[in-house]
N, C-alpha and C positions, 0 to 999 in steps of 0.2 A: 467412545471411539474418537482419535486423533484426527481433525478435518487438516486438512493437506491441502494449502493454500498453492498458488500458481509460482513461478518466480521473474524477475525483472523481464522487461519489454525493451526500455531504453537502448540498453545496452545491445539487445539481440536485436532489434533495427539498426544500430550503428556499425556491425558486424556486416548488413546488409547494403551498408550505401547510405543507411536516412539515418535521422535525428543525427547530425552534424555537431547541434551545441545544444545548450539550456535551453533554447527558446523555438525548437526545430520541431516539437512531436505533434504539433498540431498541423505542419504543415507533412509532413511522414505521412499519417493517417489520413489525408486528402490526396495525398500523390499516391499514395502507395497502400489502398486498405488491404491486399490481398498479400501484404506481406505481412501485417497486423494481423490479418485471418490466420496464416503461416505459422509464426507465434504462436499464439492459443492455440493451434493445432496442435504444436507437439509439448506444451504442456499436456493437455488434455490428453493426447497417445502416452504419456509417461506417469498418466495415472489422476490430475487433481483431483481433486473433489468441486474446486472454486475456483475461477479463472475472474477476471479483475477486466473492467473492461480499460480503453487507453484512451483517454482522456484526462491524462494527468495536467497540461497547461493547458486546459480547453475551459477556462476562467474571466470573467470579465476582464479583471485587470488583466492580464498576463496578452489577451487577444487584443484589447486596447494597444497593446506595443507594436503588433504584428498589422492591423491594420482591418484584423479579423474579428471586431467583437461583434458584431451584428449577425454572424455567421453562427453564434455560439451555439444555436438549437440545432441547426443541421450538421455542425462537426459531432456534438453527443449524442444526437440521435444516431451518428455513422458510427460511433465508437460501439453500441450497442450494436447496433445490426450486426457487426464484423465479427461483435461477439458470439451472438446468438448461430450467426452463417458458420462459426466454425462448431462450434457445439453439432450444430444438425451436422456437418461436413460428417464429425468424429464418429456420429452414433453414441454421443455421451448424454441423451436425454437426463442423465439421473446430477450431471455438473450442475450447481448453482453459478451463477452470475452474478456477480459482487460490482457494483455502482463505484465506481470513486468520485470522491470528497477530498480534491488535494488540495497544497499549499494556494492559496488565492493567488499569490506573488510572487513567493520563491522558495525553494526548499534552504530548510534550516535557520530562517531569519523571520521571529515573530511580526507578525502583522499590527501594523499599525492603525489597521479602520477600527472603528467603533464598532461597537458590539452592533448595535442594528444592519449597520453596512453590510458586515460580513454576511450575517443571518438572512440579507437580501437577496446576495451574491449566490450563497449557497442553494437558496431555495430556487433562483433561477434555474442552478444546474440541476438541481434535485430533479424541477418538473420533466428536463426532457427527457433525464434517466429513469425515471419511476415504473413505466409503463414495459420497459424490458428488463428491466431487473429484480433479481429475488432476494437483493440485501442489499444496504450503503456498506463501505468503510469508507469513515476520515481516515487519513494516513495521511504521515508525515505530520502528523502536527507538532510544529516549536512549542506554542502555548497553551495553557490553558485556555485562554477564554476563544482562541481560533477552534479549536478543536469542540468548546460548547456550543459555539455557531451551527459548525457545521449539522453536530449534532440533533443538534434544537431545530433546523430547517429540515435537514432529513427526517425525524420522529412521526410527522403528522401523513406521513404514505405511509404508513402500517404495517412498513418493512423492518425484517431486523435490521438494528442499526451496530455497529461494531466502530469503535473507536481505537484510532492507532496511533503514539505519541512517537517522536524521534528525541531520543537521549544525546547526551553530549559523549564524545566518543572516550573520555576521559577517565569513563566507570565512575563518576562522581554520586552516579543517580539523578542525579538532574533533567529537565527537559532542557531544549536547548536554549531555549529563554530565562533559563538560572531555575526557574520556579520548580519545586516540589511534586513529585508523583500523585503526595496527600492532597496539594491543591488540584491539581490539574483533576483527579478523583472527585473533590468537592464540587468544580465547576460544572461538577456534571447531575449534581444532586437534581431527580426531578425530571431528568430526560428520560424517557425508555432506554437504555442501551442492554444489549444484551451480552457484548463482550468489550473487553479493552486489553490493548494489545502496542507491544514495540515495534519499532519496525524502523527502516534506511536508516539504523547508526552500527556503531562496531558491535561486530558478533560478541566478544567479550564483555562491553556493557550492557548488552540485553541480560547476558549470563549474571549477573552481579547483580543487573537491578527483578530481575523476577522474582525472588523468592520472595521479596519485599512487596512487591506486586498482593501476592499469592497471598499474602497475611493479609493486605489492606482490604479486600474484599471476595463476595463470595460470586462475581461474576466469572463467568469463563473467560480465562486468559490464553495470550498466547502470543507468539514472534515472527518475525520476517527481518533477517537481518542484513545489512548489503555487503558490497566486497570493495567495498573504498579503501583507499588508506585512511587513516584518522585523519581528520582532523582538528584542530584548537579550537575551546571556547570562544576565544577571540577572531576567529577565522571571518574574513570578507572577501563577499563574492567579487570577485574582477571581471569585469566581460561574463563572454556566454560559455568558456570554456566548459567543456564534462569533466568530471575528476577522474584522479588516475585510480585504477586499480591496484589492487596489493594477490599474491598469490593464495586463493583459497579453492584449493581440491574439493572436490564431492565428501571424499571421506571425512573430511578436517571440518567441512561443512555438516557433514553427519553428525561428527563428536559434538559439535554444539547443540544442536537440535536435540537430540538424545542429552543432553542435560538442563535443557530448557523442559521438555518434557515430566524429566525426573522432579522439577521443582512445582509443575503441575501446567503446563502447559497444554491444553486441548485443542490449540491451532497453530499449524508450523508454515512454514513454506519460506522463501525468498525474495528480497529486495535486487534492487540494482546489483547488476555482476552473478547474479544466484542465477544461472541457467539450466536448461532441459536436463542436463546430465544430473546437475545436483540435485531438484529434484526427485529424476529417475532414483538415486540413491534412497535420497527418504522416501517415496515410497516401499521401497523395497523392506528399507526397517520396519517401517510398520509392518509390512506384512505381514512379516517372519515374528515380529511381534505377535501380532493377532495371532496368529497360529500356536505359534507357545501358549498363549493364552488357553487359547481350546485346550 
């Protein structure tokens, strides 16, 4: 059975007033956790299975910018609560709650700390999330050996662990740090993980790099893709701007999913720009899936 991941937060707070720029979602989710409740609410009414708590720049480094690293236990431990308060709100007892493990720094630019550093990092966030969540994902990760941090600090809570790489938007196959799917695979030798997965780069490269995925091992695989415009290998971040959108429908956002799927895909759902609506749609496929099934 297809687990039906949540879709972007970012985006649907910035609809609302908060998350302004890159560097805003940890202040959103302190001013404004009942609009974060809000969010996972109507994920949850549209059907997931998994809803992702939001703590995506709730990080050592990234709070060290803001003024807020000392705060870092009570911002994740809010990011769960808000999670858990909407679950009870929905009557969705049966949703998991997925931990994130995001960029330390920044989305799409390999981390430069040392392996231990990061592994420190993560298992800091790891602690406050552990005790309300029923699974990590890494997401987003540029590199390889970020993405085995995270994983390596998450493994030892006895939770499943799911790891999510971000491709270059170029269909190259690549992660964003040039490195190989194979290695990023490798770096992983040794950890528990129980799935690995695409996710925030172009829908079309997830499409091109899965079936390759799907050979290299026998974990469950799976996507979440965003609605960015592409951009370049060579792309650097400027300021705290968000990036622009490009136009992707529900349905067009269907046809992808529905061939991620077909190439073996057993977890879908949505990044940045993938909203309630789209979603509601993939639920709906599967349904009528399931049902054909029977």
């Amino acid at each position: 059975m297809t687990v039906l991941l949540d879709g972007g937060m970012g985006q649907e707070l910035r609809a609302r007033g908060l998350n302004t720029n890159a560097r805003s979602s940890a202040q959103a989710l302190i001013d404004s956790p009942a609009a974060v409740r809000d969010v996972h609410r109507e994920y949850l009414d549209a059907g997931v299975d998994v809803i992702t708590t939001w703590n995506y720049t709730v990080t050592p480094p990234r709070l060290a910018q803001t003024g807020l690293r000392d705060r870092l236990g009570d911002i994740t431990r809010l990011a769960v609560a808000v999670a858990k308060d909407a679950r009870a709100q929905a009557g969705k007892t049966g949703a998991r709650i997925a931990g994130s493990l995001p960029p330390l720094r920044a989305s799409y630019e390999p981390n430069a700390q040392d392996p231990a550093s990061m592994v420190a990092d993560y298992a800091e966030i790891g602690t406050h999330l552990s005790p309300g969540v029923d699974l990590f994902i890494c997401e987003t990760m540029s590199s390889a050996a970020e993405a085995a941090a995270a994983a390596r600090a998450a493994a030892p809570h006895g939770k499943p662990v799911w790891v999510s790489w971000t491709l270059r938007d170029e269909a190259d196959g690549l992660l964003r740090s040039g490195e190989t799917v194979e290695a990023a695979l490798a770096a992983l030798d040794g950890i528990p993980v129980e799935a690995v997965l695409f996710n925030c780069c172009d829908a079309g490269a997830i499409t091109e790099a899965l079936p390759r995925l799907r050979a290299m091992t026998g974990l469950r695989i799976g996507a979440y893709a965003n609605a960015f415009v592409p951009i370049a290998k060579d792309w650097k971040r400027e300021g705290d701007n968000l990036r622009d959108l490009r136009e992707l429908t529900p349905a067009d956002y269907a046809d992808y999913a529905a061939r991620w799927r077909a190439a073996g895909a057993e977890i879908v759902g949505g990044c940045c720009g993938i909203g309630p609506a789209h979603i509601l749609r993939l639920r709906a496929d599967l349904d009528q899936d399931r049902a054909i099934e029977r």
